[in-house]
Phi, psi and omega in degrees: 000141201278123151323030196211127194300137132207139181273112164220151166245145203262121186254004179221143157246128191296049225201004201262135207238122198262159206198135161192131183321136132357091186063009192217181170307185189100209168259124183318140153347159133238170154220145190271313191240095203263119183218205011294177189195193196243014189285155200225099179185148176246031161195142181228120220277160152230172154261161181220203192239121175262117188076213188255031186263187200299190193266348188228031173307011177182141209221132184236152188258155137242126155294123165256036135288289180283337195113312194270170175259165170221099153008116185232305182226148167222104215275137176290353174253112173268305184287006157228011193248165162208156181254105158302345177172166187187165213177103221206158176204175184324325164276334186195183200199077197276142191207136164317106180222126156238144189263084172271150211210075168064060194028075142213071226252077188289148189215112175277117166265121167267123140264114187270111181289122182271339157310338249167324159068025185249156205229096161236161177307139135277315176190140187277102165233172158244012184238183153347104163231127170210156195229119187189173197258127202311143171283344176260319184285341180081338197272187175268122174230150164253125146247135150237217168304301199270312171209139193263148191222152160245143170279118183214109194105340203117335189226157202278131203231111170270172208246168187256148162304304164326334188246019179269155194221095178241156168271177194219095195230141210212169172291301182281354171190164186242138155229134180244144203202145230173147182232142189259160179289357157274349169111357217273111183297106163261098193266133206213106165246126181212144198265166170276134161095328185244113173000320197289128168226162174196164181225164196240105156233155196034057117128003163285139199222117189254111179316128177282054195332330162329308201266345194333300197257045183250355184058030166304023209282332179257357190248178195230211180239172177269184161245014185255059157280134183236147166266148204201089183066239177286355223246090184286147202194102230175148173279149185257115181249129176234124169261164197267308167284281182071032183276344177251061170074171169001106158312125142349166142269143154110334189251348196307137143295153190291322182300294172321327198261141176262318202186168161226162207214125191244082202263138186214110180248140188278144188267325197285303186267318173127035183262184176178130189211122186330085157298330142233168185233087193284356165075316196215171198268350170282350176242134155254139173269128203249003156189201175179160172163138183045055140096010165238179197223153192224117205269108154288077121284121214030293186236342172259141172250153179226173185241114179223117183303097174316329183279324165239011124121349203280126178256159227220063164316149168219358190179120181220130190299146164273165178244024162286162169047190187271084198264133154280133172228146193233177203202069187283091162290115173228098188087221165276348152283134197278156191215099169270157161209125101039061191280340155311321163272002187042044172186164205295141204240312183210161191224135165216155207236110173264000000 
């Protein structure tokens, strides 16, 4: 565990759902999950809808093997339970459900065996649960109000504040913060209004010089960074309004957003440089890794080698109906899904 204090409160959960056509208005592609990536698992949990009850009134396994779905939580109220979060791999499944019942409103944590099909309470609150997997440690993590647990064993481990390492994300500023395979802690900062982005190791603080002209003055950071060596290396969404502070990431309106910029900063010498720029708000980037960058054009997704400029059709969308489409990495497979229908659209094996 990394020794070193940082204070933080998590002010958005990335868990917030952006929707939009095709080619058309509305809320932008998301990602949910960012890859490729090195995670080793065949299932990817969504929620879905039971009856005419709430929207997330039932939480499902899709195999990307078989394809199929598998029943995890199915709620007998649908209208009055919803699954708030989960967090789940090939063997178990820990998952949120809360219930409301007249402003005394209880929130439950489940674990689920897929092995063993056995389903037991971890923990009871009326206040704040959420459940997901930490980005620097990799474990299972629980916040609640009062105190944050790591899953260890089986059992809940509390975690000291001094030792949480999180991002920070807010209407007047983003702090994005990625830990390198040497411990070295990389705070990637940007303010509302001001031109400026930068990152900070060991109390030193550096102009992302890249971004110098990119016109963000209304824009923020992403949560989608990766580390590649020396190199911290993640999208930039530059919006066009912003009149009340930061847009989210992942919320952005499509009408808000001007362009996104796929930026790679060395954190030891302080160089920084556009890998990609896609210029207009009609192409997205929906992941990157090892020098390719993957792409949402209109209906398509590609693959394009940054280095000799050469693309990859790999997949093309149907353009039927009003699809929210989200964006899942789980490993080298792409997982789309459908949050208006609340189901897997496409499996891409990349």
């Amino acid at each position: 565990m990394l020794k070193k204090t940082i204070s933080i409160i998590c002010l958005i959960a990335f868990v917030l759902v952006g929707c939009n056509r095709i080619n058309s208005s509305g809320y932008v592609h998301y990602i949910h999950d960012f890859g490729p990536n090195d995670i080793e698992c065949n299932s990817f949990y969504h929620y879905t809808r039971v009856g005419k009850g709430l929207n997330q009134s039932g939480l499902q396994r899709y195999d990307l093997i078989t394809e199929k779905d598998q029943d995890i939580f199915v709620s007998e109220v649908p209208d009055e339970q919803m699954v708030t979060s989960y967090c789940g791999d090939d063997n178990e499944v820990y998952y949120v459900v809360i219930t409301y019942q007249d402003g005394d409103d209880e929130s439950v944590l489940y674990h689920y065996d897929l092995h063993s099909e056995a389903c037991e309470i971890m923990m009871t609150t009326e206040g704040y649960l959420d459940v997901s997997r930490d980005a620097v440690t990799n474990k299972i993590k629980i916040i609640t109000d009062a105190q944050n647990y790591y899953i260890e064993d089986g059992k809940l481990q509390q975690i000291e504040l001094s030792d949480e390492i999180i991002s920070e994300f807010s209407s007047s500023e983003d702090i994005v913060r990625r830990v390198a395979d040497d411990g070295t802690i990389i705070e990637l900062y940007k303010r509302y209004k001001q031109s400026e982005f930068s990152y900070n190791v060991d109390g030193i603080s550096h102009e992302i010089t890249a971004l110098s002209d990119c016109g963000g003055e209304k824009s923020g950071l992403s949560n989608f960074f990766v580390i590649e060596g020396d190199k911290v290396i993640g999208i930039v969404q530059i919006a066009k309004n912003g009149r009340n502070g930061i847009i989210p990431c992942n919320i952005i309106r499509y009408d808000d957003l001007k362009k996104e910029i796929l930026v790679s900063i060395d954190y030891k010498t302080g160089e920084s440089e556009i890998l990609y720029d896609t210029q207009k708000n009609t192409i997205r980037i929906v992941g990157y890794s090892n020098g390719n960058v993957y792409l949402l054009k209109g209906s398509k997704i590609i693959c394009k080698d940054l280095a000799d400029g050469s693309e990859k059709d790999i997949y093309s969308l149907s353009n039927k109906g009003n699809k929210q489409l989200s964006f899942s990495w789980v490993g080298s497979k792409l997982v789309v899904f459908d949050e208006y229908n609340l189901q897997v659209v496409a499996n891409i094996q990349t």
